[in-house]
Structures are given as structure tokens and as C-alpha cells.
PyMOL commands that place a pseudoatom at each C-alpha (Angstrom):
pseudoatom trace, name=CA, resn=UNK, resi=1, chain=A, elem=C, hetatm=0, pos=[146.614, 101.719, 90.364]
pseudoatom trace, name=CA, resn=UNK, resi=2, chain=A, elem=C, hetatm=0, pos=[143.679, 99.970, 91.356]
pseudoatom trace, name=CA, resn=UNK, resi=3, chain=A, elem=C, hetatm=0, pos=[142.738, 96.366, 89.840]
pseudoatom trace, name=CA, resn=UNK, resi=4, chain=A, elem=C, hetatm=0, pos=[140.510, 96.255, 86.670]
pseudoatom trace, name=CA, resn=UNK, resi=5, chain=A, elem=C, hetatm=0, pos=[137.491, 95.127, 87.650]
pseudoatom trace, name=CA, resn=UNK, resi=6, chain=A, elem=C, hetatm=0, pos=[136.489, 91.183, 85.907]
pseudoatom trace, name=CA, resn=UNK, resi=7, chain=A, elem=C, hetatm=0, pos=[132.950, 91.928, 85.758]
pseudoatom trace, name=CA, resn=UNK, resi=8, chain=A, elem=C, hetatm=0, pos=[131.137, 95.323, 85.146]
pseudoatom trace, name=CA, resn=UNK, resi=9, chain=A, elem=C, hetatm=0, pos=[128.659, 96.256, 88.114]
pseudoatom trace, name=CA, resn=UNK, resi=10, chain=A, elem=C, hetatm=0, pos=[125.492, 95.647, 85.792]
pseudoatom trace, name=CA, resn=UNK, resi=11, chain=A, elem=C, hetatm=0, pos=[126.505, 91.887, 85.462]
pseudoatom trace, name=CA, resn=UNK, resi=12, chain=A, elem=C, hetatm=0, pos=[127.495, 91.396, 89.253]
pseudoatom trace, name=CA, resn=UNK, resi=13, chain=A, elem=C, hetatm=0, pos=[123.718, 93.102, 89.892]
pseudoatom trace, name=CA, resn=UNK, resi=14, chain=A, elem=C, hetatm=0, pos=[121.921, 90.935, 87.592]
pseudoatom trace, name=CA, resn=UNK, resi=15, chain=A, elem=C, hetatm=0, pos=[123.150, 87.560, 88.714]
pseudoatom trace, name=CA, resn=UNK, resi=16, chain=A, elem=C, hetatm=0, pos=[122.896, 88.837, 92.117]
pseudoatom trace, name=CA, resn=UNK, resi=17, chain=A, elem=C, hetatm=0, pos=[119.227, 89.374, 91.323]
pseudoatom trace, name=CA, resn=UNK, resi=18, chain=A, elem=C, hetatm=0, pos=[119.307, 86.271, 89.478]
pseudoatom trace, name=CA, resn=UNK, resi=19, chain=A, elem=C, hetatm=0, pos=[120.500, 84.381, 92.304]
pseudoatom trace, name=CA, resn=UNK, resi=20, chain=A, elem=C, hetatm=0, pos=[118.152, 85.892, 94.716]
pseudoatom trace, name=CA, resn=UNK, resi=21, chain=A, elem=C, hetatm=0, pos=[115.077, 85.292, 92.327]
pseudoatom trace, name=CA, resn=UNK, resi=22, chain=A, elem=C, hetatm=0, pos=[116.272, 82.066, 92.091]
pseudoatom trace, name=CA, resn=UNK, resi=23, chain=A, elem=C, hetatm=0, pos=[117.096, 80.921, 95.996]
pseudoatom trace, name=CA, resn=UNK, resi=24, chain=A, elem=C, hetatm=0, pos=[115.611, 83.680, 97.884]
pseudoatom trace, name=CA, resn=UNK, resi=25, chain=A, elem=C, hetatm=0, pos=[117.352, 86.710, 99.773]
pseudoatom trace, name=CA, resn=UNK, resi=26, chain=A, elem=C, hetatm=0, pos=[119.160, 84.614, 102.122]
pseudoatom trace, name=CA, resn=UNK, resi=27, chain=A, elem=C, hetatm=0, pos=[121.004, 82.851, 99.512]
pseudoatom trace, name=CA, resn=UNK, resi=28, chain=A, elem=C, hetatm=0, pos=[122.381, 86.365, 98.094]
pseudoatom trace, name=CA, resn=UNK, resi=29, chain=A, elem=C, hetatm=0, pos=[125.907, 86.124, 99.816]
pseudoatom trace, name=CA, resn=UNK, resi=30, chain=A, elem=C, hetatm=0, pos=[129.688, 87.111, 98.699]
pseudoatom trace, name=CA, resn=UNK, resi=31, chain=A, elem=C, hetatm=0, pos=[130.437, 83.056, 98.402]
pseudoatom trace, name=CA, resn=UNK, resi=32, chain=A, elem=C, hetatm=0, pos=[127.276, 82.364, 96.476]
pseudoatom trace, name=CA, resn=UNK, resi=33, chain=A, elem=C, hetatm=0, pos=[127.528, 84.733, 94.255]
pseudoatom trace, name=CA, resn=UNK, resi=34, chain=A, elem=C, hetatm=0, pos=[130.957, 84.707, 93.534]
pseudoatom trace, name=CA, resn=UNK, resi=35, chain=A, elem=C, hetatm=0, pos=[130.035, 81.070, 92.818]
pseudoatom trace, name=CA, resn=UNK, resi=36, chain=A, elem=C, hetatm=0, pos=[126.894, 82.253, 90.192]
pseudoatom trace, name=CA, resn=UNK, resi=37, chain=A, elem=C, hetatm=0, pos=[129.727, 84.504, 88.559]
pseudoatom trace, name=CA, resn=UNK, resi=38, chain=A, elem=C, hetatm=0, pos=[131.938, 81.705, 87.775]
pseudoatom trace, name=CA, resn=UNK, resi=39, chain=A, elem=C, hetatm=0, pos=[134.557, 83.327, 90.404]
pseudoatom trace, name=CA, resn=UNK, resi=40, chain=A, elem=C, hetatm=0, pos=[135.702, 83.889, 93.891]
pseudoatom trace, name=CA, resn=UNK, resi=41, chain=A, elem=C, hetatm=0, pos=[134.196, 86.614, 95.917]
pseudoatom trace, name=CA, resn=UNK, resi=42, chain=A, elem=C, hetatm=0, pos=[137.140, 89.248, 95.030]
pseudoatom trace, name=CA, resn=UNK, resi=43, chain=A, elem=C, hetatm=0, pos=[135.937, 90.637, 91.971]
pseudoatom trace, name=CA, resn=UNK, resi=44, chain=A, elem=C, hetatm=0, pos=[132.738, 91.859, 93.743]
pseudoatom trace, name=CA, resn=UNK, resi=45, chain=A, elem=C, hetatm=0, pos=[134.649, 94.105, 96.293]
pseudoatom trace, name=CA, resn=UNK, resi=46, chain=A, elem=C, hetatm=0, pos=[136.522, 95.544, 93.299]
pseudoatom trace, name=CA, resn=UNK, resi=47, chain=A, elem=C, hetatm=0, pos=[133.172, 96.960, 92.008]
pseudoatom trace, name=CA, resn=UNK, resi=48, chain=A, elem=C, hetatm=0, pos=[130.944, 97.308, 95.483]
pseudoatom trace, name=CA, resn=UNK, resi=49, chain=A, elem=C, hetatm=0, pos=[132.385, 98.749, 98.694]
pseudoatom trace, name=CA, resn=UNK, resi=50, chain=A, elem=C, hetatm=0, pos=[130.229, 95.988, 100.508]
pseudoatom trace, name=CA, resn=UNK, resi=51, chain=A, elem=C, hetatm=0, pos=[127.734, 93.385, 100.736]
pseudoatom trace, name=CA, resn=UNK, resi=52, chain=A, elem=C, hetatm=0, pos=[125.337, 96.171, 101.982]
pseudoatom trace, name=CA, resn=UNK, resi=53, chain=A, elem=C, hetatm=0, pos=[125.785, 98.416, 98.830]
pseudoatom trace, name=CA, resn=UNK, resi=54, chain=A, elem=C, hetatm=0, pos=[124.989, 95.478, 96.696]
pseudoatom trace, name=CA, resn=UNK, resi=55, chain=A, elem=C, hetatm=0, pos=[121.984, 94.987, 98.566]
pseudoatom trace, name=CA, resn=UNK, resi=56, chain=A, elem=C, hetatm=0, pos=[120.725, 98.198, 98.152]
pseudoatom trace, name=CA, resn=UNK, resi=57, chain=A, elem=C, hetatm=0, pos=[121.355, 97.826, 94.032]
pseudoatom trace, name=CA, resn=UNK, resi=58, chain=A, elem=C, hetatm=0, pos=[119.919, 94.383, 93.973]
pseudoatom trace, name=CA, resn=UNK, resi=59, chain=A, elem=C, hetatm=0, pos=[116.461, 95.504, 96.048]
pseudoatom trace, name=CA, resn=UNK, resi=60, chain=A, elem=C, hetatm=0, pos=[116.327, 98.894, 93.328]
pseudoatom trace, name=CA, resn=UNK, resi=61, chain=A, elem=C, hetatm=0, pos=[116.641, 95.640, 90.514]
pseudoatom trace, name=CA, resn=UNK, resi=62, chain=A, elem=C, hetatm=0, pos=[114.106, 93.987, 91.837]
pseudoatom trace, name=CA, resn=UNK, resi=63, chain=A, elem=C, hetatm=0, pos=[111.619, 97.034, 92.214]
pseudoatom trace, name=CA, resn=UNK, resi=64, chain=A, elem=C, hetatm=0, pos=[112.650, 97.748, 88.427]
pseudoatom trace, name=CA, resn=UNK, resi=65, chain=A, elem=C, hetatm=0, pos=[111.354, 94.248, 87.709]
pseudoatom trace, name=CA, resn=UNK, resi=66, chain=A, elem=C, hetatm=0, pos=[108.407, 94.986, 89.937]
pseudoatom trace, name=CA, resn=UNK, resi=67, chain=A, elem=C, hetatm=0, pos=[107.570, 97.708, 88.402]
pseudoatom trace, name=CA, resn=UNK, resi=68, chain=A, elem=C, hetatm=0, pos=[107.773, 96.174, 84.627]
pseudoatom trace, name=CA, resn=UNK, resi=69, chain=A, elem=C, hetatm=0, pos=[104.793, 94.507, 85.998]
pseudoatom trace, name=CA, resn=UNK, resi=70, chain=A, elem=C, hetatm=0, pos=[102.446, 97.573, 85.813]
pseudoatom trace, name=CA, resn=UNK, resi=71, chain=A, elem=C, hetatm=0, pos=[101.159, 96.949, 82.050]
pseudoatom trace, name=CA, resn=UNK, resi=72, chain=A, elem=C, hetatm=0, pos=[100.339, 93.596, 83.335]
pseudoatom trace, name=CA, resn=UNK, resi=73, chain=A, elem=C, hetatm=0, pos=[96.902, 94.409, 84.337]
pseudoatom trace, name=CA, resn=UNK, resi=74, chain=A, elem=C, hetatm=0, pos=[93.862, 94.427, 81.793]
pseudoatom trace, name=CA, resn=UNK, resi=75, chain=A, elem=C, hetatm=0, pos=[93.555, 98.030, 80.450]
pseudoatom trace, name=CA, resn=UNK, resi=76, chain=A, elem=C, hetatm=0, pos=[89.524, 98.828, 81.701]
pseudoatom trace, name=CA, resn=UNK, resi=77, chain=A, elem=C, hetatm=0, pos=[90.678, 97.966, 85.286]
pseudoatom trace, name=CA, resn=UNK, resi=78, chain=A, elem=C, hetatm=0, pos=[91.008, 101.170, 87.291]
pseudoatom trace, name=CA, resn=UNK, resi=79, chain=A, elem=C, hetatm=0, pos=[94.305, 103.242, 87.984]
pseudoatom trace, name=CA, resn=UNK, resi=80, chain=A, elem=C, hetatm=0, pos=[94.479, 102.071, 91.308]
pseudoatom trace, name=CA, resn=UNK, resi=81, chain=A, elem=C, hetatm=0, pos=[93.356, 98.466, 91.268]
pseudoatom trace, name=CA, resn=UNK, resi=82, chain=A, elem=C, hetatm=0, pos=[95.969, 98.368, 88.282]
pseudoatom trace, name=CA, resn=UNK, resi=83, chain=A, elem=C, hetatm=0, pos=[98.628, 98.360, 91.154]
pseudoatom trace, name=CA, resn=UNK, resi=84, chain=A, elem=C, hetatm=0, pos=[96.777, 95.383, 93.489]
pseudoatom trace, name=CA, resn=UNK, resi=85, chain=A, elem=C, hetatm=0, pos=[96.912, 93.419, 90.262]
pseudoatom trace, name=CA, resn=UNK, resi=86, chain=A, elem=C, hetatm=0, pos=[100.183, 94.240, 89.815]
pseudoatom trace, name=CA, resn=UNK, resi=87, chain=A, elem=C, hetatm=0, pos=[101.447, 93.115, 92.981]
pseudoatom trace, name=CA, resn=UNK, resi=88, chain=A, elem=C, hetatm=0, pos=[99.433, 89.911, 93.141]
pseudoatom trace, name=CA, resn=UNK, resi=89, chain=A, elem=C, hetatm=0, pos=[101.044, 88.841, 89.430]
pseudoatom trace, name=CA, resn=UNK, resi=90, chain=A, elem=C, hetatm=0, pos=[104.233, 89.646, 91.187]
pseudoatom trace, name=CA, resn=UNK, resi=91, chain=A, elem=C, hetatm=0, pos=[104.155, 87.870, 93.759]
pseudoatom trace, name=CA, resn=UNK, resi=92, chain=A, elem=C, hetatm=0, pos=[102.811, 85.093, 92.114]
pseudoatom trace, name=CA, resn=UNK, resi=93, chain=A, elem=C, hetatm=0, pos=[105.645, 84.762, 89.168]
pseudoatom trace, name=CA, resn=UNK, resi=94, chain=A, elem=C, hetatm=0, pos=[108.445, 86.240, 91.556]
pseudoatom trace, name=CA, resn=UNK, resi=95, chain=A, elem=C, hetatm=0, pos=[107.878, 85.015, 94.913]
pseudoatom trace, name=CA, resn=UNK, resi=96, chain=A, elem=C, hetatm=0, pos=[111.372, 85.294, 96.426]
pseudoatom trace, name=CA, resn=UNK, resi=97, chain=A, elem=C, hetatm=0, pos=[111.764, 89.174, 94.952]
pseudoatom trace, name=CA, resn=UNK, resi=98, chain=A, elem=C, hetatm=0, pos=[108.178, 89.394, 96.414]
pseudoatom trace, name=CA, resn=UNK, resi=99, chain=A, elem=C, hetatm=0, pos=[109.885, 88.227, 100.197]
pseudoatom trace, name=CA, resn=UNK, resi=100, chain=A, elem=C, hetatm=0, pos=[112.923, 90.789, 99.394]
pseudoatom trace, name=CA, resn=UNK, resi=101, chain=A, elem=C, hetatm=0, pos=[110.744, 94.077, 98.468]
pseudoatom trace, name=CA, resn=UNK, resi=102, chain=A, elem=C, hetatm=0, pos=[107.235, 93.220, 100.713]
pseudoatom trace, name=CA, resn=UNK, resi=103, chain=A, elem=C, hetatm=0, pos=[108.345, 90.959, 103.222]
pseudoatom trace, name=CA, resn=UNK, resi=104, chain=A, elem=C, hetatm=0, pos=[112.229, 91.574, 104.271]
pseudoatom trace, name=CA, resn=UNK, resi=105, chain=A, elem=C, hetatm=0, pos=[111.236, 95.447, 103.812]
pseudoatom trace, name=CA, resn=UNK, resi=106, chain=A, elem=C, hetatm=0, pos=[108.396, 95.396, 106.032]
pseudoatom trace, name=CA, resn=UNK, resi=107, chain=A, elem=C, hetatm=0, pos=[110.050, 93.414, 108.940]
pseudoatom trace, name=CA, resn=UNK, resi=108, chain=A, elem=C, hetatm=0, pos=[111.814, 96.485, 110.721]
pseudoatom trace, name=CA, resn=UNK, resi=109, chain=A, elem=C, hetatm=0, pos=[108.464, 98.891, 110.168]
pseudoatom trace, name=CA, resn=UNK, resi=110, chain=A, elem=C, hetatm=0, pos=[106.836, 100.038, 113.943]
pseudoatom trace, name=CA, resn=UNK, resi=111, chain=A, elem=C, hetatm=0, pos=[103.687, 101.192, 112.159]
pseudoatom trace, name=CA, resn=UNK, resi=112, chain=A, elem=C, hetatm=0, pos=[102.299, 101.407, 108.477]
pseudoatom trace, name=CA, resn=UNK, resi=113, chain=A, elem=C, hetatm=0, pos=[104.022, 105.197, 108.670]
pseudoatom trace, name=CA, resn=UNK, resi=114, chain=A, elem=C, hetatm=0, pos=[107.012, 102.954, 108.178]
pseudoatom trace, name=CA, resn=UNK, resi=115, chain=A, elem=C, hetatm=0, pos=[105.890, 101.061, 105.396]
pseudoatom trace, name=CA, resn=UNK, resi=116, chain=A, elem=C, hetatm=0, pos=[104.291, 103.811, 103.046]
pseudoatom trace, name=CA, resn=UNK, resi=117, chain=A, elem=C, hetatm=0, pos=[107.811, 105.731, 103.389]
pseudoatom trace, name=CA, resn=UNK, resi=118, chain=A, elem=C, hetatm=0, pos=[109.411, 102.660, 101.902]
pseudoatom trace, name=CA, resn=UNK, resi=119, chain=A, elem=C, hetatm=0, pos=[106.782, 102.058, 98.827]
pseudoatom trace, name=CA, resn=UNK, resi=120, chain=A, elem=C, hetatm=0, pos=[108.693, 105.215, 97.946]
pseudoatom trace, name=CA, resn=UNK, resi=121, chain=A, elem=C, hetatm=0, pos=[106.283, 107.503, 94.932]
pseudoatom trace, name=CA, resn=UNK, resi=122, chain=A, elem=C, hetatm=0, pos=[104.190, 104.014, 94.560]
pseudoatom trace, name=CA, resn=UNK, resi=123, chain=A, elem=C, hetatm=0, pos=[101.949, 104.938, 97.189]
pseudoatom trace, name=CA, resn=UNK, resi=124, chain=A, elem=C, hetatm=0, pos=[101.491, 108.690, 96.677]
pseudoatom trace, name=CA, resn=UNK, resi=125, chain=A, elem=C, hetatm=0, pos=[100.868, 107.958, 93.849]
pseudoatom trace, name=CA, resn=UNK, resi=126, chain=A, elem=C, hetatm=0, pos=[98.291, 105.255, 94.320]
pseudoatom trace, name=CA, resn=UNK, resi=127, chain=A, elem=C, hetatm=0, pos=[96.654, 107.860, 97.065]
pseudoatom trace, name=CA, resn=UNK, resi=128, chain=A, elem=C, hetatm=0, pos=[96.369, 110.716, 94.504]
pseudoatom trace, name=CA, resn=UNK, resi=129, chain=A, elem=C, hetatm=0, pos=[94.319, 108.468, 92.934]
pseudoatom trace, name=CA, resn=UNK, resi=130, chain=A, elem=C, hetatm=0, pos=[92.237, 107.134, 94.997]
pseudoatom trace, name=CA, resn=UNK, resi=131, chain=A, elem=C, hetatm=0, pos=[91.662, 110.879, 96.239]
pseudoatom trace, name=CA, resn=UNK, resi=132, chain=A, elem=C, hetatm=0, pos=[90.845, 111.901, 92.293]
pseudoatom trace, name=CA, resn=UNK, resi=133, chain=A, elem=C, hetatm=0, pos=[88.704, 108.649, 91.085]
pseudoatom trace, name=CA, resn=UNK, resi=134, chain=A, elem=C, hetatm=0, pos=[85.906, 108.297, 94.352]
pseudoatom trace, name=CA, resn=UNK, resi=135, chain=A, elem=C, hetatm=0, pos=[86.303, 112.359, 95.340]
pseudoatom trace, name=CA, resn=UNK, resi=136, chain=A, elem=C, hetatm=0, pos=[87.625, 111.435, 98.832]
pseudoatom trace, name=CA, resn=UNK, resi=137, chain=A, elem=C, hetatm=0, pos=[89.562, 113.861, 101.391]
pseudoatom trace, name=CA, resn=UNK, resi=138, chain=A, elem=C, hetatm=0, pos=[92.820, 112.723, 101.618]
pseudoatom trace, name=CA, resn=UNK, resi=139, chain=A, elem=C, hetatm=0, pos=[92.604, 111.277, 105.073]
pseudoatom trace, name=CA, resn=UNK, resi=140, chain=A, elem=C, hetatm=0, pos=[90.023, 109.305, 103.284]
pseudoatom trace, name=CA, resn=UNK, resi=141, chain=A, elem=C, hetatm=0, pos=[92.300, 108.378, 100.610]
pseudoatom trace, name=CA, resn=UNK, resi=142, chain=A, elem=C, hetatm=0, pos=[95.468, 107.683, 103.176]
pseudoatom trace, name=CA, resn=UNK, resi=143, chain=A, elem=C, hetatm=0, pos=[93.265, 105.600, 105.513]
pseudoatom trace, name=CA, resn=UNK, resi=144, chain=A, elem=C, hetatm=0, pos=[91.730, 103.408, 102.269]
pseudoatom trace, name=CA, resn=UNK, resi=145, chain=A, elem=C, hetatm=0, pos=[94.796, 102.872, 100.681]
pseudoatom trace, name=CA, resn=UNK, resi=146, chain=A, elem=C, hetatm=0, pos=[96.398, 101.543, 104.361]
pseudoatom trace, name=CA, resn=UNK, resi=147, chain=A, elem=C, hetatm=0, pos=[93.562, 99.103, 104.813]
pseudoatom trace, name=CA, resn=UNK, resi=148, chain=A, elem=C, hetatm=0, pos=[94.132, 98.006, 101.229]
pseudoatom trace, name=CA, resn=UNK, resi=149, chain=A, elem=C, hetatm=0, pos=[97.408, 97.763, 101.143]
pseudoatom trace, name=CA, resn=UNK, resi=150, chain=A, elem=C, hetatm=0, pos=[97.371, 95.547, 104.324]
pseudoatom trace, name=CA, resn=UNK, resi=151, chain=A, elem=C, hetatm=0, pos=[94.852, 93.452, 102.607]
pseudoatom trace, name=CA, resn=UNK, resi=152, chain=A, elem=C, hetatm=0, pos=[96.958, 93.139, 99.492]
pseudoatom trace, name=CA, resn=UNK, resi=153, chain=A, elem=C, hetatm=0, pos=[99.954, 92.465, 100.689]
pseudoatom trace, name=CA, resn=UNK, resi=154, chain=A, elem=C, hetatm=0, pos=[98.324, 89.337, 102.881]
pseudoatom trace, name=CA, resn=UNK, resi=155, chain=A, elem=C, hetatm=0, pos=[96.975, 87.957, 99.852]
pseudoatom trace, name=CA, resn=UNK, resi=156, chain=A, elem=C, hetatm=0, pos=[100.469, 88.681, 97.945]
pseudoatom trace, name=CA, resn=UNK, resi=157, chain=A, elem=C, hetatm=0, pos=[102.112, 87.157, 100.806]
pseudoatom trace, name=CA, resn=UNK, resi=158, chain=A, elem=C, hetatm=0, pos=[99.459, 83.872, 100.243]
pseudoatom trace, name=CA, resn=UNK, resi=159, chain=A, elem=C, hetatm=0, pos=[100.135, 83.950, 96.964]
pseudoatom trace, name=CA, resn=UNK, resi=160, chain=A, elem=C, hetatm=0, pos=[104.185, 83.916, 96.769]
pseudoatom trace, name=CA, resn=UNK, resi=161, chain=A, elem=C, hetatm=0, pos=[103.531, 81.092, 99.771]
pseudoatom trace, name=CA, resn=UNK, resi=162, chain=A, elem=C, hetatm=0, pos=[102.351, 78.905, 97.266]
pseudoatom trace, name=CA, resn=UNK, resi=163, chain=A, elem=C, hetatm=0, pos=[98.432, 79.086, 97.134]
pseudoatom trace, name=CA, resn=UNK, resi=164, chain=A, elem=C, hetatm=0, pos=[97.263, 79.366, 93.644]
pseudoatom trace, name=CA, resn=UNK, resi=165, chain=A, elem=C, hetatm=0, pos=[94.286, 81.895, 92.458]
pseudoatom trace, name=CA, resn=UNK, resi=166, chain=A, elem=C, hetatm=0, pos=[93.194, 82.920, 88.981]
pseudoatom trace, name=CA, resn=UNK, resi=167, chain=A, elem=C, hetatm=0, pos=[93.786, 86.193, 87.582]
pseudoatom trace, name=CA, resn=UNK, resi=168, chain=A, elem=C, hetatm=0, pos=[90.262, 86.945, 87.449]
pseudoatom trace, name=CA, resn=UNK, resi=169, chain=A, elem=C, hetatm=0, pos=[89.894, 85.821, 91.579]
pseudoatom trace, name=CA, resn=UNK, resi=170, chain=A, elem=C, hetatm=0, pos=[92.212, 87.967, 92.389]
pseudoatom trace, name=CA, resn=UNK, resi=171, chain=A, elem=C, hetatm=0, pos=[90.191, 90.754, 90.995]
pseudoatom trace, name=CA, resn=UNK, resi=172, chain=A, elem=C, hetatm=0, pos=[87.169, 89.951, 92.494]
pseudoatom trace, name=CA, resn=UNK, resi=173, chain=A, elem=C, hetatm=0, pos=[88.371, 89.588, 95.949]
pseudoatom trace, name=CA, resn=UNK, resi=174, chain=A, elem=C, hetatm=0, pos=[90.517, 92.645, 95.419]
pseudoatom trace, name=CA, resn=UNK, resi=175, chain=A, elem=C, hetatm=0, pos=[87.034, 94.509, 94.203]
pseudoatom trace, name=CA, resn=UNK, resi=176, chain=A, elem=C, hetatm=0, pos=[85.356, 93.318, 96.702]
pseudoatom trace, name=CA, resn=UNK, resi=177, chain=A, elem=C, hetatm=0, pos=[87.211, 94.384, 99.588]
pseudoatom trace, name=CA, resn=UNK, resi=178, chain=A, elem=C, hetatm=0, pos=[88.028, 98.031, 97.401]
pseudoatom trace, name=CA, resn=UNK, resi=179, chain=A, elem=C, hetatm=0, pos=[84.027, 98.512, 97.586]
pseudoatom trace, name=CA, resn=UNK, resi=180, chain=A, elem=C, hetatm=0, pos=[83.365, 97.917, 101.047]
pseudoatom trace, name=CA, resn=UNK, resi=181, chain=A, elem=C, hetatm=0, pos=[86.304, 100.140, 102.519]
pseudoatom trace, name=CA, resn=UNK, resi=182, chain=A, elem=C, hetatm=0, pos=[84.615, 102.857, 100.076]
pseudoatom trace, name=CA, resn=UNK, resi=183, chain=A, elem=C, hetatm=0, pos=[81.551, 102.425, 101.091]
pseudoatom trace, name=CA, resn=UNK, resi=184, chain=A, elem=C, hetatm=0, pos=[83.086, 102.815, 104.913]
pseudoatom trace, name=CA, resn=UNK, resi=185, chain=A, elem=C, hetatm=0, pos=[85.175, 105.691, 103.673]
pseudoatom trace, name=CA, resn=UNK, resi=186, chain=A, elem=C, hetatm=0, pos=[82.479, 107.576, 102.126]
pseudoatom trace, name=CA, resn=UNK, resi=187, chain=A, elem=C, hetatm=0, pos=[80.196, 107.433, 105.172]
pseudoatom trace, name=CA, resn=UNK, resi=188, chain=A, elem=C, hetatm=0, pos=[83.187, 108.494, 107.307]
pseudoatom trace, name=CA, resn=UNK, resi=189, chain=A, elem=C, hetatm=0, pos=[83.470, 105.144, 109.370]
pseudoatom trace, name=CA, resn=UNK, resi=190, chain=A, elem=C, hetatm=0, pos=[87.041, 104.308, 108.534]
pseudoatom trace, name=CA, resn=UNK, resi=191, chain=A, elem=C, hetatm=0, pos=[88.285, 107.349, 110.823]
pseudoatom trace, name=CA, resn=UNK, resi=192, chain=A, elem=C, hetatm=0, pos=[86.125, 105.829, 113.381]
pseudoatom trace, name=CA, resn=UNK, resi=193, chain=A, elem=C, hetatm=0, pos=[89.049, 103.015, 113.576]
pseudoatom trace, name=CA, resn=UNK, resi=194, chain=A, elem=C, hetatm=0, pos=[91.385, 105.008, 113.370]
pseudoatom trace, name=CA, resn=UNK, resi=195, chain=A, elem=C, hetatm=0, pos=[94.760, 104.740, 111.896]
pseudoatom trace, name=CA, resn=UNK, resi=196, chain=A, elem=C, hetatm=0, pos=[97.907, 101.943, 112.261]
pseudoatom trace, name=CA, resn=UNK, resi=197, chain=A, elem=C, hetatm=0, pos=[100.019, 105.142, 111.440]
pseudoatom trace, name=CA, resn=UNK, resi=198, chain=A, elem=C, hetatm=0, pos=[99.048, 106.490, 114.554]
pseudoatom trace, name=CA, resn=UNK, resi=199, chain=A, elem=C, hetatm=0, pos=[100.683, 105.205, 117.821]
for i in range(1, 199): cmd.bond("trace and resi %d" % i, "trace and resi %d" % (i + 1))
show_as sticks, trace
zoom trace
């Protein structure tokens, strides 16, 4: 009969997230943990077939937390700037979860083909509205959301770095760069680019 485990796998996931949160996602190892838990490593391998499985639960944490972040944004600010705002508060209050999700997830991607698969519904989402709110094709809506999600995620990468901007900044450089890519979009010029989906 197999050992009872000494800690459920909710617990070992939330000081694993804890820990990570804490010390970044370097810091989330068996030792370290085990350490967090008050234990040796042992009781995790009772609960998780491996470090890689407890990965995988820690990184769905941390886009649960990610996504408690969507009422975050004022109420009168668009659907999808909603989701820039989101990110940006993110990444400001939760840098390190902001490296594990953004960062660590991105590092493997050969184009943003890569990347949109890994936003998961997030950035269908975010498309479909685009596509609904300005009346755009959905190349349109693919190709804006790519160049704003580029942007984005170089200002949430700024921003869980360390450098400091105001809530109300961040909109207004987010706006900013939403209404010239529309503009673009609209008269057909971001196609002229192309796409970093395509190789």
C-alpha cells in the first residue's frame, strides 16, 4: 500500500507558487520547496510523479492568479484594452509569475504562431474582439492584436524589471499605440508588413 501522502496536492501547489512568486522560477526546486513545506523533498513525489508535473500545475496557478486580475481594469475601458491593463497590473504586482507565464513561456517560441498557441482562449478571445468593436477582417484583427501584444508584453516586461508607471500612463501609452495600429489596420497598411507568424 502506497504511503499517505503529508501534504494534499493543493498545499504543495500553493507554496510552490508561493515560493516562485516569492524568488522567481528558478528558485522553484524539489530542495527548496521541500524546505517552504517545512519537509524534505519526499512528500512531493508521493503526490507529483515529477518536478515537471508540478511545473505544469504551478504555471496553470499562476495563470489563475493572472487571470483574477481581469476586474482590475476601470469598467468604461474597452473589452480589449481591459486585457493590456490587465497584464501591465500583473506584471507590475507579480513580477516573477510575470517571468514564469510571459517570459519563461515565450523563450522556446520560433515565431508569434508560437506564442498565441500558448496564451491559450486569452487571445481568441481578445481577437474576437478586436474583430467585433473596430469592424475589422480577421487578418486585421490577428495582425493588430500581434503588434499589440508585442508592444505589451515589452512594456510588461519594463514594468516587472522594475520601472515604475502610473495606472493612468499605462493607459495612455497603451491607447496610443491601440490607435495608430488601427488607423494602419483600417487603411490596410499593416498587411503591407506582413506577419511575424509567417516564416
Amino acid at each position: 500500500m502506497p504511503p499517505k501522502p503529508k501534504f494534499a496536492r493543493r498545499e504543495i501547489v500553493e507554496a510552490a507558487l508561493d515560493l516562485v512568486s516569492r524568488r522567481g522560477p528558478e528558485a522553484l526546486t524539489a530542495r527548496n520547496l521541500g524546505e517552504r513545506l517545512g519537509s524534505s523533498a519526499r512528500p512531493i513525489f508521493t503526490v507529483f510523479q515529477g518536478m515537471d508535473e508540478l511545473r505544469q500545475e504551478v504555471r496553470a496557478a499562476a495563470m489563475a492568479r493572472f487571470a483574477s486580475y481581469a476586474d482590475r481594469a476601470p469598467a468604461d475601458v474597452p473589452e480589449f484594452k481591459r486585457a493590456g491593463v490587465q497584464m501591465l497590473l500583473f506584471a507590475q504586482e507579480e513580477p516573477r509569475l510575470y517571468q514564469l507565464l510571459f517570459v519563461n513561456g515565450s523563450r522556446e517560441a520560433a515565431s508569434f504562431a508560437d506564442v498565441f498557441g500558448e496564451l491559450g482562449p486569452m487571445a481568441e478571445h481578445c481577437v474576437a474582439a478586436i474583430r467585433r468593436d473596430y469592424a475589422l477582417s480577421d487578418e486585421d484583427a490577428r495582425l493588430l492584436f500581434e503588434h499589440m501584444w508585442i508592444y505589451t508584453f515589452g512594456l510588461g516586461t519594463l514594468c516587472a524589471g522594475g520601472a515604475r508607471f502610473s495606472q493612468e500612463r499605462l493607459q495612455e501609452m497603451l491607447s496610443t499605440s491601440f490607435r495608430a495600429l488601427l488607423l494602419l489596420a483600417r487603411a490596410g497598411r499593416l498587411r503591407e508588413g506582413g506577419s511575424c507568424t509567417e516564416s
